[in-house]
MARVEX-233989 format. One record per residue (C-alpha): residue in one letter; residue number from 0; x, z, y. Coordinates in steps of 0.1 Angstrom, whole numbers, plus 5000, padded with zeros to 4 digits. Layout:
N
SITE   residuo   num      u      w      v
SITE         A   NUM      X      Z      Y
...
//
This chain:
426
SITE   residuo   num      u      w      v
SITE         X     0   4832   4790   5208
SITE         X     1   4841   4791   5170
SITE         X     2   4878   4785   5181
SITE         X     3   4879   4808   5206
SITE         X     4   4866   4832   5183
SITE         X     5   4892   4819   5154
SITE         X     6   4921   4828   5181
SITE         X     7   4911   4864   5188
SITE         X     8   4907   4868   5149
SITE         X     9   4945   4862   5151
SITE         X    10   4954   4878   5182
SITE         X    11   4939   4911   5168
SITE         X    12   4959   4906   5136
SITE         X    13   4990   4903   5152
SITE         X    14   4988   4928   5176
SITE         X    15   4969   4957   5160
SITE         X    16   4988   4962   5128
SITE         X    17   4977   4999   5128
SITE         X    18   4943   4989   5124
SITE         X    19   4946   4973   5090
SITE         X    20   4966   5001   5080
SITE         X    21   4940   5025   5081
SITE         X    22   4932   5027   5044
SITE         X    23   4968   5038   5040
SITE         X    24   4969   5069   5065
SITE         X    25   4938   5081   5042
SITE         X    26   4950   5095   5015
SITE         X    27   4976   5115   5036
SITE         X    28   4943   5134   5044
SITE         X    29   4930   5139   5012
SITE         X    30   4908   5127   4983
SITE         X    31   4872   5115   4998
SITE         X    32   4850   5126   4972
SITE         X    33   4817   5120   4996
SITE         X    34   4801   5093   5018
SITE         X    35   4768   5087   5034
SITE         X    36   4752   5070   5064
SITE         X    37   4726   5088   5078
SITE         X    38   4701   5074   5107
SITE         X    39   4682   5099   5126
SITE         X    40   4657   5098   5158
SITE         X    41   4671   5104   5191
SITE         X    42   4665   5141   5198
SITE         X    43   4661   5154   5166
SITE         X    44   4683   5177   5145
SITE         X    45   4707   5166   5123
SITE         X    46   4728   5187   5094
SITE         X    47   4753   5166   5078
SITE         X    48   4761   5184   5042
SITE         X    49   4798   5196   5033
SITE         X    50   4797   5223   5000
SITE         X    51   4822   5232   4978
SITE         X    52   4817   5265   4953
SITE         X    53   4863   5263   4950
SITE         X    54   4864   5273   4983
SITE         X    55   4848   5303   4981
SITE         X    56   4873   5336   4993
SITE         X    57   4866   5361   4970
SITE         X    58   4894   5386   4986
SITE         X    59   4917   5384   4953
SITE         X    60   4950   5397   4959
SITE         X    61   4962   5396   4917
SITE         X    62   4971   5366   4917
SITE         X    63   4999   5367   4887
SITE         X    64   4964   5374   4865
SITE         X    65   4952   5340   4877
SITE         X    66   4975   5323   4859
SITE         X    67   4980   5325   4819
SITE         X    68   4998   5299   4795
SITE         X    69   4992   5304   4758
SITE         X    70   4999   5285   4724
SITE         X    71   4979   5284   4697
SITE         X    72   4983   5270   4662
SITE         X    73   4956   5254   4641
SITE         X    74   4962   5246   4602
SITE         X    75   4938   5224   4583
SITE         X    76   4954   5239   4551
SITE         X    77   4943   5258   4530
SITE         X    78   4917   5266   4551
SITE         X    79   4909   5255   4587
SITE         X    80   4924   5284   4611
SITE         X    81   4935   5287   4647
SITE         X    82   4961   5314   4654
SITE         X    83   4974   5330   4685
SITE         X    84   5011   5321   4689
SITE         X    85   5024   5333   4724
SITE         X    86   5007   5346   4751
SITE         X    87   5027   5347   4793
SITE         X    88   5018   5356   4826
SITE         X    89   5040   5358   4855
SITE         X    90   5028   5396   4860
SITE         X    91   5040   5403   4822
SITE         X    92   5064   5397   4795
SITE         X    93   5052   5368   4768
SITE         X    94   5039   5380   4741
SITE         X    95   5044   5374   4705
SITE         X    96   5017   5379   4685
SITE         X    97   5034   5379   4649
SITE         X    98   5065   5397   4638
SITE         X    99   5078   5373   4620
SITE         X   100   5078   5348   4654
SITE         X   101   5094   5373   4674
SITE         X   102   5129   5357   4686
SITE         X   103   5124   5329   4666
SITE         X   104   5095   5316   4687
SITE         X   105   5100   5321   4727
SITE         X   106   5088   5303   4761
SITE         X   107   5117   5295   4790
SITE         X   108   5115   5326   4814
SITE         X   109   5112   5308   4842
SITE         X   110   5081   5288   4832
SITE         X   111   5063   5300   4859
SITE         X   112   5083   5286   4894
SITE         X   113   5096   5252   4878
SITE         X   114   5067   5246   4854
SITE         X   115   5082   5241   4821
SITE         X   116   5059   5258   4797
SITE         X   117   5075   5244   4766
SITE         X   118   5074   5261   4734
SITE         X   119   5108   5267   4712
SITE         X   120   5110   5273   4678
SITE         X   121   5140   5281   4661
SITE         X   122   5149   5276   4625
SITE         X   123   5119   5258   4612
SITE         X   124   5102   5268   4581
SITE         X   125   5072   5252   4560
SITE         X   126   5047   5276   4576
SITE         X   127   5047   5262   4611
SITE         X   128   5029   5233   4602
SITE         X   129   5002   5222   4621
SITE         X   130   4989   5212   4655
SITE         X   131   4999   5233   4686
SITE         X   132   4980   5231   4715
SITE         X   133   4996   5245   4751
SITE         X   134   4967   5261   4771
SITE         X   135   4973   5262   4815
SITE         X   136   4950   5284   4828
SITE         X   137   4942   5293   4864
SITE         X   138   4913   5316   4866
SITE         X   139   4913   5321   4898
SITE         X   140   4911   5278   4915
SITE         X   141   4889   5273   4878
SITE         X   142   4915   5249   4864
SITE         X   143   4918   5246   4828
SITE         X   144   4942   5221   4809
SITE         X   145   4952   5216   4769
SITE         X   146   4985   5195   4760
SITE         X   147   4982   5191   4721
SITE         X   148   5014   5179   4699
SITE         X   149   5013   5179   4658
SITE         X   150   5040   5195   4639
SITE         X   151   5053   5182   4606
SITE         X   152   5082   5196   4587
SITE         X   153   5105   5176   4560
SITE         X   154   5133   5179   4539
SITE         X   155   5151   5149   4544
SITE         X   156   5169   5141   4575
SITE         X   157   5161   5104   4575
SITE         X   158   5124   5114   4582
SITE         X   159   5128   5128   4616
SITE         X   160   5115   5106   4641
SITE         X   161   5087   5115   4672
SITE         X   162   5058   5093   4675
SITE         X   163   5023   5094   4692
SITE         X   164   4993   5086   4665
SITE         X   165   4973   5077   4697
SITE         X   166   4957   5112   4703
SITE         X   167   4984   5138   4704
SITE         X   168   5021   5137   4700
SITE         X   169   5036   5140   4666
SITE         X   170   5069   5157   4656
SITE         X   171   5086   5153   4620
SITE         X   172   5114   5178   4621
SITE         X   173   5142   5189   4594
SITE         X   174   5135   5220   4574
SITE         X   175   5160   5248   4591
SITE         X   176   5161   5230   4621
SITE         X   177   5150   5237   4656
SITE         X   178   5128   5221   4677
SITE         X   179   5112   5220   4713
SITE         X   180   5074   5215   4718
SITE         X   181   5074   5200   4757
SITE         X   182   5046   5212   4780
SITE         X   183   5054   5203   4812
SITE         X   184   5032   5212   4844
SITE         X   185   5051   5209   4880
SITE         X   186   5016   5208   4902
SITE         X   187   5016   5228   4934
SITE         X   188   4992   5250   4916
SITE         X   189   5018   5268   4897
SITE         X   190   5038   5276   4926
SITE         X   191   5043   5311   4945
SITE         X   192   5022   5311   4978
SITE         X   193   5007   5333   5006
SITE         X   194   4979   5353   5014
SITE         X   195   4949   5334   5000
SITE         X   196   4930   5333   5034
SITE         X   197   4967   5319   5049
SITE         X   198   4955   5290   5023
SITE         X   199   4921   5277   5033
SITE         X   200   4915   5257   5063
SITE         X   201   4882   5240   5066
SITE         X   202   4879   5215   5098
SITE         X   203   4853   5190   5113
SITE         X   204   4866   5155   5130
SITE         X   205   4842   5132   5148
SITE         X   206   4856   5095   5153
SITE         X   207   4835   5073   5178
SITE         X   208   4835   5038   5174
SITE         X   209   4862   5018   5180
SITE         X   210   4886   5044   5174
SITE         X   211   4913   5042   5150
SITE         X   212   4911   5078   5123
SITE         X   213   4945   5090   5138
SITE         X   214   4927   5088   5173
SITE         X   215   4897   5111   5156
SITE         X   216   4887   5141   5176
SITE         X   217   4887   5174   5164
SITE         X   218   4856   5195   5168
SITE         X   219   4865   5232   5149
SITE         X   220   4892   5247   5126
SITE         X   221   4882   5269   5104
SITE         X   222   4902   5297   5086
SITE         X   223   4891   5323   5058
SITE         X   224   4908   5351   5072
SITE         X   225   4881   5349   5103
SITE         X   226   4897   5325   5129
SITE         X   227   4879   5300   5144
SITE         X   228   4892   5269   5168
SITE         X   229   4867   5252   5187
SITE         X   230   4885   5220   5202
SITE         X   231   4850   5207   5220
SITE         X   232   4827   5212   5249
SITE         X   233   4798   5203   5224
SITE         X   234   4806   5239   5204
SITE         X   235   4809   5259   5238
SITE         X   236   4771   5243   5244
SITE         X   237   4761   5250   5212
SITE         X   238   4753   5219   5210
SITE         X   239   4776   5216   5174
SITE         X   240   4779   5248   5150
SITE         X   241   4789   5257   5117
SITE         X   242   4779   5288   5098
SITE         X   243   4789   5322   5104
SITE         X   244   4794   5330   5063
SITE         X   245   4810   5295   5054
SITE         X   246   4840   5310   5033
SITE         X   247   4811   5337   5018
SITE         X   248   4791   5308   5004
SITE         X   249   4809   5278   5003
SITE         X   250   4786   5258   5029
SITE         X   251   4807   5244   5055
SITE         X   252   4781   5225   5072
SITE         X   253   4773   5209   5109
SITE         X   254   4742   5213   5128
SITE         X   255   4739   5188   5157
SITE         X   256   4708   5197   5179
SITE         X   257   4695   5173   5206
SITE         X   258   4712   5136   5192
SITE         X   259   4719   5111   5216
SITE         X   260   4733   5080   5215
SITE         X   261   4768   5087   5220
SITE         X   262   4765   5113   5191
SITE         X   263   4769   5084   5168
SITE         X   264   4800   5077   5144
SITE         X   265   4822   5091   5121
SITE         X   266   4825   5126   5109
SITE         X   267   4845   5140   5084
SITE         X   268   4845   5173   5065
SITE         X   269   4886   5185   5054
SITE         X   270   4883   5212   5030
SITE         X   271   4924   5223   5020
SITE         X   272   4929   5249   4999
SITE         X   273   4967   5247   4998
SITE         X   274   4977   5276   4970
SITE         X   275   4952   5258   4945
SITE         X   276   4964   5223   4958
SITE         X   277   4926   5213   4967
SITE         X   278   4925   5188   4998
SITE         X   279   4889   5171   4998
SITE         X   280   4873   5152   5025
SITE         X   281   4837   5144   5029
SITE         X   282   4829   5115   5055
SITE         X   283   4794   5108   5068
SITE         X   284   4785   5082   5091
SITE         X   285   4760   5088   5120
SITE         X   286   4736   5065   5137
SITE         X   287   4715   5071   5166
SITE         X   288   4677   5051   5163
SITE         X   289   4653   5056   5190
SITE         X   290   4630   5081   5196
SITE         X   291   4600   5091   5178
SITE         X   292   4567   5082   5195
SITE         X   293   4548   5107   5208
SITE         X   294   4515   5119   5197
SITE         X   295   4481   5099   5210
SITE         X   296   4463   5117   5234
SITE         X   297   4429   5111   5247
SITE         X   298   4430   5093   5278
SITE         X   299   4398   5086   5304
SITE         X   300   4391   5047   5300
SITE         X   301   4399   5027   5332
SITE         X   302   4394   4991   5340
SITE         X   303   4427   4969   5352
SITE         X   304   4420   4939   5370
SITE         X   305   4435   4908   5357
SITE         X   306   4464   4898   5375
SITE         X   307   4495   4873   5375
SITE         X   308   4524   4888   5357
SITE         X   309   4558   4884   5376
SITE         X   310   4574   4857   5374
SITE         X   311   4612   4872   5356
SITE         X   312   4640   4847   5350
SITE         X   313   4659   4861   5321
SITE         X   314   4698   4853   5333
SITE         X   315   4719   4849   5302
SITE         X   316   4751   4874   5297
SITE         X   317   4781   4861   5291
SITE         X   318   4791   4871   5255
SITE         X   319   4825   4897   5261
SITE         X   320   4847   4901   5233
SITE         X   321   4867   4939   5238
SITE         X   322   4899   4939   5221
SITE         X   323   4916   4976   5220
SITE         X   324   4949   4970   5231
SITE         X   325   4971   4995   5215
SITE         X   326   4988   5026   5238
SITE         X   327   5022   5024   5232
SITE         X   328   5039   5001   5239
SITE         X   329   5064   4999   5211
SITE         X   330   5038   4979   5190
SITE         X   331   5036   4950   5218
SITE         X   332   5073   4951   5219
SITE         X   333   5081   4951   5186
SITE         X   334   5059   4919   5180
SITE         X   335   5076   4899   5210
SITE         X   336   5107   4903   5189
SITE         X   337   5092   4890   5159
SITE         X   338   5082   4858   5183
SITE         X   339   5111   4853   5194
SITE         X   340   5126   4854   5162
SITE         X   341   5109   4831   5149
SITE         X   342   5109   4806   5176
SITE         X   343   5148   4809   5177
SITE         X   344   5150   4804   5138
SITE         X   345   5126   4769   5143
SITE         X   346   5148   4754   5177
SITE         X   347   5175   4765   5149
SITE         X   348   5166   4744   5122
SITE         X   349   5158   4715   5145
SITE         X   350   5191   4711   5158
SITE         X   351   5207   4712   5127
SITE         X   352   5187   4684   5110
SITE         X   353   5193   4664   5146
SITE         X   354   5235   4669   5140
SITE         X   355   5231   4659   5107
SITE         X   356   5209   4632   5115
SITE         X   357   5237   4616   5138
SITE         X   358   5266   4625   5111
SITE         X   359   5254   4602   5091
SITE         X   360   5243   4574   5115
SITE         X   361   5279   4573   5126
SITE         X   362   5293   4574   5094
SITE         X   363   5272   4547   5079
SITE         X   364   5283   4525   5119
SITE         X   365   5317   4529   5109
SITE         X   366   5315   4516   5074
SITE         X   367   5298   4488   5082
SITE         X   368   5331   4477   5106
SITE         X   369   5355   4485   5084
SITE         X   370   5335   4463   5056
SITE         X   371   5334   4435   5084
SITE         X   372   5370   4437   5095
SITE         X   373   5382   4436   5058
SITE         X   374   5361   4403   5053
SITE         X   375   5372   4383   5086
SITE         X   376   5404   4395   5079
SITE         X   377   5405   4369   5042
SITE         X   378   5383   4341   5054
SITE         X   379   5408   4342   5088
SITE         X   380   5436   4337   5066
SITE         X   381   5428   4305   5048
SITE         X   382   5415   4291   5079
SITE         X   383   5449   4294   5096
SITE         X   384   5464   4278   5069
SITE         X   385   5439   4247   5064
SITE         X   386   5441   4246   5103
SITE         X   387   5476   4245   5101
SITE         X   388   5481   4219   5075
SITE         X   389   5453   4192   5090
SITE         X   390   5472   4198   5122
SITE         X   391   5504   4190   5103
SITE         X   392   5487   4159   5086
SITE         X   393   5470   4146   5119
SITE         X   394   5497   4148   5142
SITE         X   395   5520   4130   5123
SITE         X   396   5520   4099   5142
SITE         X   397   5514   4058   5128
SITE         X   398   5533   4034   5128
SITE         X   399   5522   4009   5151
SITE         X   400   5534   3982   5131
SITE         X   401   5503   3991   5104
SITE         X   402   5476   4003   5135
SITE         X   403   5453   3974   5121
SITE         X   404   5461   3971   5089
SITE         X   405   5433   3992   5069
SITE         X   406   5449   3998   5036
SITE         X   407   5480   4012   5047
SITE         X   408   5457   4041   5066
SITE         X   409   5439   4051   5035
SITE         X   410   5476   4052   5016
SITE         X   411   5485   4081   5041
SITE         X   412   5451   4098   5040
SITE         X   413   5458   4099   5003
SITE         X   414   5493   4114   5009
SITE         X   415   5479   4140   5033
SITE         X   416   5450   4153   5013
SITE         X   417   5474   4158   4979
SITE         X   418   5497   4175   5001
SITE         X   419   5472   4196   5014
SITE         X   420   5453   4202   4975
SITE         X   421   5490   4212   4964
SITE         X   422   5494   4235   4992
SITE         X   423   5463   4254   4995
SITE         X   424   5467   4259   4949
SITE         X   425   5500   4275   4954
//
């Protein structure tokens, strides 16, 4: 059972890649800044929580007073001070709050559609030291950020350098010079966009079990201008329903009346609020108990005879693992190929290291016989000539005249063998 088990583990991994990459699609739908499980009765009431106070639509139409960038200057000598420096607004000019600053001191005209907010001073003088701080402001989405960066002014050229003191950025800059304090802000924020209730979209999604977030169901759309999209029978029943005021008070919760079991899952609050760049989700999970017991009531006593219980054999289920084959078929596809692939790769490398296998068997066959050859081919020599020469020496014939006489054979065994010596030295 534990290897049956093991397999399907792998099966699963192999054909449902989209499952494991579900933590990836998330952040395409926006920041979760909320999660709960909540367990409720069967039949009761539930009201799953989604409020956010940025959402509200407070029918602005001026926008270019939402947005203001100003820089201010603070000296810690001779006296602590701050000082207004510049002041911009895309609905006005920037303004330059002392005369002697005025075209010496100036922010890029176009600061407010590609977000460069830096702050350019021309022909530096001893005055301007001190720490400048470069103030975003966007009244209306409450957004409210400080870039700081210290000034220091010198005489001497080799001074000049840029450095961070590990709070703020520090300039050293040449007396007479100029100089460009960055303050950089490219969010989606500072961007030109549409009517503000064009911009918020609340929405509800309800994800059973089992089911993959991009397979999620949508319940309602919601739109501050007035529009409402309701994607479920349960809303037509009013079974499901969110609040009337939502955009007025920033409550964009659901009421679910009579919960049954197949009420349970997933559901997830969007909140987007494009022209602010706001994109929040809120995901509560949903479980089903059983009912709550009724109240006691007072019931007449009555007597039950004692008798047998039934006899029930319990049968044992058979234990069925469900695995959620994808729809398309593309995903099946795609991992036959990489099967294949592989198994070609393997029979691949398999007959390679058989051909090389046999290379070198042969090889190593036919060095052997050449080694062999050359070796018979020396020792065959010097037996042909020894052969040659005891044939010589013992088919000379005797003489009969010395066939008995003993000494006379060992004179020409003698001869022969000195012959033969001389013969086989040269």
């Amino acid at each position: 059972m534990h290897l049956d088990m093991t397999l399907l583990r792998i099966l699963a991994v192999l054909l449902l890649p989209g499952v494991w990459g579900q933590s990836g699609s998330s952040s395409k739908m926006g920041v979760v800044v909320e999660t709960k499980n909540i367990t409720l009765p069967a039949g009761s009431k539930a009201v799953l929580p989604c409020h956010s106070p940025r959402m509200v639509w407070t029918q602005d139409r001026l926008k270019d007073r939402q947005r203001v960038v100003h820089w201010d200057l603070v000296r810690s000598s001779p006296e602590y001070s701050v000082e207004r420096v510049l002041d911009m607004s895309p609905g006005a000019r920037q303004r330059v709050y002392n005369g002697f600053n005025k075209g010496r001191i100036s922010v890029p005209d176009s600061a407010f559609k590609d977000g460069n907010f830096s702050l350019i001073i021309n022909n530096v003088v001893a005055t301007d030291r001190g720490v400048y701080t470069c103030n975003l402001h966007h009244h209306y989405c409450q957004i409210h950020q400080s870039i700081e960066i210290q000034l220091n002014v010198t005489k001497s050229s080799r001074k000049e350098k840029r450095y961070w003191d590990g709070e703020k950025t520090v300039f050293v800059v040449l007396l007479g010079s100029s100089v460009v304090l960055p303050c950089v802000n490219r969010r989606s924020l500072w961007r030109e966009g549409l009517q503000e209730d064009q911009q918020q979209v609340a929405h509800w999604d309800f994800q059973p079990p089992g089911v993959r977030p991009d397979r999620a169901d949508r319940l309602v759309d919601l739109y501050a201008s007035g529009e409402r999209r309701n994607y479920g029978p349960l809303f037509a029943q009013s079974k499901m329903s969110v609040a009337e005021d939502a955009f007025t008070l920033g409550d964009f919760s659901l009421s679910i009346s009579d919960l049954k079991p197949v009420d349970k899952g997933l559901y997830s609050c969007h909140l987007h609020h494009h022209y602010c760049g706001l994109h929040e989700r809120r995901i509560f999970r949903l479980t089903v108990g059983p009912p709550l017991p009724s109240a006691p009531t007072a019931a007449p006593k009555t007597f039950h005879i004692d008798l047998p219980e039934p006899r029930t054999e319990e049968v044992e289920r058979p234990r069925v693992v469900n695995v959620i084959l994808p729809e398309q078929r593309s995903y099946f596809v795609q991992h036959l190929g990489y099967f294949l692939a592989t198994f070609l790769l393997l029979a691949f490398i398999v007959v390679a290291v058989i051909v090389l296998t046999r290379r070198r068997k042969k090889r190593g066959l036919e060095y052997e016989l050449r080694r062999t050859d050359r070796g018979n081919g020396i020792s065959g020599g010097e037996m042909s000539v020894d052969c040659t020469e005891l044939k010589a020496c013992n088919q000379e014939p005797l003489n009969s005249d010395y066939k008995n006489n003993l000494l006379k054979e060992r004179d020409m065994a003698k001869d022969c063998n000195t012959d033969f010596d001389g013969k086989l030295w040269k």
